[in-house]
N, C-alpha and C positions, 0 to 999 in steps of 0.2 A: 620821447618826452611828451608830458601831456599837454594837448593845446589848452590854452590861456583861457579862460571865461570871460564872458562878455558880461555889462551889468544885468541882465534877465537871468544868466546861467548862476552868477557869483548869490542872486540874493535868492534864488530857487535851493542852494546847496545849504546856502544859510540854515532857510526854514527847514530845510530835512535832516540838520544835525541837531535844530533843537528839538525835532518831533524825536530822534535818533537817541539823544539822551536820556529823554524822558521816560522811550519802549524802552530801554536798557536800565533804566532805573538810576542813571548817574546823577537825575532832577527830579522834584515833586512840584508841582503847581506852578507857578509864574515863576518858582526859582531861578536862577542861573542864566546868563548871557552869553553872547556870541556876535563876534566883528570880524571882518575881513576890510584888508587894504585895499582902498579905490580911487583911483584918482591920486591928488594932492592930499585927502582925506581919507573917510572910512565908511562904510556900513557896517549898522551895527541893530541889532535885538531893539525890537520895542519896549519900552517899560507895562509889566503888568498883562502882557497877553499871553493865554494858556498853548505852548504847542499844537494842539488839536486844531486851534484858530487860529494860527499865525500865517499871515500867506508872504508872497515874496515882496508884493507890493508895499508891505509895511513896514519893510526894512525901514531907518534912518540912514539917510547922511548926514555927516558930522565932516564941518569943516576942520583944516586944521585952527581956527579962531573960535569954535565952540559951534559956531551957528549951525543950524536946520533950514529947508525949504521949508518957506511957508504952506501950510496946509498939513505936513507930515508930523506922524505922530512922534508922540514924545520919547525922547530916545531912553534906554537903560539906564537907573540910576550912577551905574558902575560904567557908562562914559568917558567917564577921565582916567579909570585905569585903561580900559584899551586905550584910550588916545595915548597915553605917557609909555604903553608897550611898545605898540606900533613906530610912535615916532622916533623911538630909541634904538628899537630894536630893527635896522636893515635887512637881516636876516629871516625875517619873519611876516609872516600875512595874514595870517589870521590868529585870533585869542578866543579860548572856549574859557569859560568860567562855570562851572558847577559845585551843586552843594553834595556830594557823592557819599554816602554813608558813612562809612570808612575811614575816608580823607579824611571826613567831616567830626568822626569823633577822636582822631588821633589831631585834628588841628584845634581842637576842642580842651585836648589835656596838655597841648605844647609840644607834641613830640614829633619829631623827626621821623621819616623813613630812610634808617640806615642801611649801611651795604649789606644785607642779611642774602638779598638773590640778586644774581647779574641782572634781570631785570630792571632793577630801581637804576640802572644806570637809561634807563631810556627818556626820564627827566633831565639830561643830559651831563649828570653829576653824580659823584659815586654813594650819594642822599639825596632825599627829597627835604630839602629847607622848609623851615615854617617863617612864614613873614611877618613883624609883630603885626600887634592887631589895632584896629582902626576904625572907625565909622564906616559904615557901609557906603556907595558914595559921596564918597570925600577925597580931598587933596590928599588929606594925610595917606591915607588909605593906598590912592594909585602911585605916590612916592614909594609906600614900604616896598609893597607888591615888585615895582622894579628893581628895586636894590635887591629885593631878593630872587628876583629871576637872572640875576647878570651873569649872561653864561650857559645862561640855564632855560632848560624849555621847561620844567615843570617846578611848581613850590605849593605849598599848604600856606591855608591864611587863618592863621591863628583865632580860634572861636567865628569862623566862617565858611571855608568851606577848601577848594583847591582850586589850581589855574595855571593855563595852560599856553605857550607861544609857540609856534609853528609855520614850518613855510607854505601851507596848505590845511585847509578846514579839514579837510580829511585823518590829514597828519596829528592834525590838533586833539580831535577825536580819539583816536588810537590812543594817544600819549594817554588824556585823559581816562581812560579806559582800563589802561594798564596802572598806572599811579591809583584806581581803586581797587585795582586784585594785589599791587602790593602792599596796598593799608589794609586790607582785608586779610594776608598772609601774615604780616607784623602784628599784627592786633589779635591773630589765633597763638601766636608763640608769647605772644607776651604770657599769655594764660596754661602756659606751660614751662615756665621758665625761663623764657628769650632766649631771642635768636643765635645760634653762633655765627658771627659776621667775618666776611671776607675782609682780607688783609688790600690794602692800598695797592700794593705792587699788583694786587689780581683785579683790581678794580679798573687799574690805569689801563691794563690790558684788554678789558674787555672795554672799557668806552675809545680805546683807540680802533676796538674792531666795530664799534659801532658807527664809526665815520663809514665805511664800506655795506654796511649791512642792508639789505633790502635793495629798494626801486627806488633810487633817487629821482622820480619824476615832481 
């Protein structure tokens, strides 16, 4: 099992998933966010700073009452959606949010990523959910988001972008990753006449095989 990260390791991982996104093209400019569980609270992305600049130091904390150390910078507009994942979600430690091509134009037209490849069950559901849509940090906004992650490590946000809960930034990542090569795979079929999708019974089986699969560290 992997050892624990200390706060210098947890907000060093931080800033190299959002550098990670960005080389990987899941984000463009100050897009997209990134928190991990710490404490009673969280760390979480600064508002408005480009990957390339982003160091460890700038992380925020975020209590669970909203507040900042004084001096630290201003935390992510989408704050309150990590805080409403995290503090709901037991299971999970960190929340990646990006605006990923893909995701981003099928959460765009409203649609789902259905059971087309075993795959899509790695958002932890035999779909990928779209979350209605909402002001960008806003209440409303981190309400949908969790009603639509219940259950679920991954969802699309309706006319924004996708998002993602995991027991490790790493994991978060992956997830993330995979949920845009499968909008990326549904978005080429659609243009060919869509997918022919897997039935329920073969879906239950493959996300029961996905409790086992991998490194559970």
């Amino acid at each position: 099992m992997a050892q624990k990260m200390d706060e210098g390791q947890l907000r060093e991982r931080m800033a190299y998933v959002m550098r990670a996104m960005d080389a990987r093209g899941l984000n463009r400019g100050t897009s997209g966010n990134v928190s991990a569980r710490f404490g009673e609270g969280m760390l979480v992305t600064p508002s408005g700073v480009v990957p390339s600049l982003l160091s460890a130091e700038q992380m925020v904390y975020v209590a669970p009452d909203g507040s900042t150390p004084e001096g630290s910078l201003k935390p992510s507009s989408e704050w309150q959606m990590h805080w409403g994942l995290l503090s709901r979600r037991p299971d999970a430690n960190a929340v990646v949010h990006c605006h990923s091509r893909h995701a981003t134009i099928l959460a765009c037209a409203g649609l789902e990523i259905p059971p087309m490849h075993y795959m899509v069950a790695v958002g932890g559901g035999s779909s990928v959910p779209v979350a209605p849509y909402a002001t960008f940090g806003s209440a409303e906004l981190a309400q949908s988001v969790v009603e639509a992650l219940d259950g679920r490590a991954a969802a699309l946000m309706a006319n924004h972008g996708q998002i993602v809960v995991a027991r490790n930034l790493d994991a978060a990542l992956a997830i993330a990753e995979e949920v845009e090569e499968q909008s990326a795979v549904y978005w080429g079929t659609l243009a060919i006449g869509g997918p022919k999708l897997l039935d329920k019974q073969e879906m239950d089986t493959i996300l029961q095989r996905f409790k086992s699969y991998g490194q559970k560290s």
